[in-house]
N, C-alpha and C positions, 0 to 999 in steps of 0.2 A: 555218817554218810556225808561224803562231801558234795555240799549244791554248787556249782559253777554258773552263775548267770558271763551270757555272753551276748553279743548284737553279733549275726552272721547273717551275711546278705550271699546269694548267688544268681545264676540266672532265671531260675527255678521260684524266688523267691526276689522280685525287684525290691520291696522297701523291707527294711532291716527287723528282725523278728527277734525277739527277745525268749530263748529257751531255758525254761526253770527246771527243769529236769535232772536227776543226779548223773553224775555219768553209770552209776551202776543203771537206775532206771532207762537210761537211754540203753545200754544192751541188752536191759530186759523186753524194752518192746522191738530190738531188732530180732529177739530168738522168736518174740512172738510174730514177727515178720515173716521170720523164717519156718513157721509152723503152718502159717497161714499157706505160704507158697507150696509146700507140701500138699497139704490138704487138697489145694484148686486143683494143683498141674500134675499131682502123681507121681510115680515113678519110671525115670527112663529120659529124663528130660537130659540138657545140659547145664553146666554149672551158670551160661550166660541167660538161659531162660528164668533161674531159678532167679538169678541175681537183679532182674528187670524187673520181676514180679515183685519181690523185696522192695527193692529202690521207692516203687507206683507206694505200695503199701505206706513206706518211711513218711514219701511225699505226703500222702493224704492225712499224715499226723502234723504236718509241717514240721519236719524233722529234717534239716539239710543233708544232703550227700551226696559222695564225689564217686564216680565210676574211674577205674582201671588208674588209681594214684598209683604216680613214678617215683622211685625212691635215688636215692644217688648218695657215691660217696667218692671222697677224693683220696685216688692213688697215685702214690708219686706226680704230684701237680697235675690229674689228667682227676677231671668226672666220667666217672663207669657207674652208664645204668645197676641200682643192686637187685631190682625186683620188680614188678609191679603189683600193687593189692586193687583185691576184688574190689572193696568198697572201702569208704572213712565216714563216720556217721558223727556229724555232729563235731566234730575233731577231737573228736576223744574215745571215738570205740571203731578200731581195726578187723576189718572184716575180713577172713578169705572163704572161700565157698570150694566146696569139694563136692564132686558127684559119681554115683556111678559106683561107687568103693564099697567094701564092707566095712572097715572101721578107718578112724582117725590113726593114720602112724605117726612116728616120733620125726618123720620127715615133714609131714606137716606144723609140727610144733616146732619146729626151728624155723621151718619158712614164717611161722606169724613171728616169732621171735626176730628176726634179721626187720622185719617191719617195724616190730616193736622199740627197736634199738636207732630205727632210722629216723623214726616218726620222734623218736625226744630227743633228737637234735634239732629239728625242726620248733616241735611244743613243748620248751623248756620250762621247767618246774609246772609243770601238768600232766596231773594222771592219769594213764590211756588206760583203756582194757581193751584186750586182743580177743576175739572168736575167729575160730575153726569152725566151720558149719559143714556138715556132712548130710548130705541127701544120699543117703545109701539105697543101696541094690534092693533093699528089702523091704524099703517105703518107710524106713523109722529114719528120724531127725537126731544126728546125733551131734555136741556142741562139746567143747573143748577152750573154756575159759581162761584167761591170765590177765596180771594187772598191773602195773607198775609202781603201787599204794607199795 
């Protein structure tokens, strides 16, 4: 398991926080974020409610993160927006948040992918892991992991 200490300041967080967390462990406590948000808010919500309740939760663990990250790449000398992701926790675990659905499709697994591909140009030689989090119709939490190890 690889440990990443890192110093990450944001607004959320004025003096600089030292997180010993592995990155696997950091997307373990966002799926338990994400189980928590289930639980309170039920089913029927939107993926921006779901994803607020997450955020509060991350917060209260002091775990940094960023709402609605822009991704960009360059075509033909011009930047084109590629996407934007739900969440980045930590800088090393990519979130998107699905709601409403019955399962996770292979169109979602490319969309974290296109994130996944953006994001290590950006975190180079550092290893992300992507979740898919699906708040389905049916009130189960369903998750859809990958990792660039």
């Amino acid at each position: 398991m690889i440990n990443i200490h890192k110093r990450v300041t944001s607004r959320f967080f004025t003096r600089e926080c030292t997180c010993h967390y592995s990155i696997e462990d950091v997307a373990d406590i966002v799926i338990e974020a994400a189980q928590h948000a289930s639980t309170a808010l039920g089913v029927g919500h939107s993926e921006a409610t779901y994803e607020n309740v997450v955020q509060n939760y991350l917060y209260d663990k002091r775990i940094p993160t960023r709402r609605q990250v822009r991704f960009f790449s360059h075509v033909c000398q011009d930047i084109v927006q590629t996407g934007i992701l739900d969440l980045e926790v930590d800088r090393c675990v990519l979130v998107e948040f699905k709601a409403g659905q019955s399962d996770i499709t292979m169109d979602h697994k490319i969309q974290l992918q296109r994130y996944m591909t953006s994001a290590q140009k950006t975190y180079t030689n550092r290893p992300l892991v992507g979740l898919v989090i699906l708040f389905s119709k049916s009130g189960t939490l369903r998750v859809f992991r990958t990792s660039t190890k």
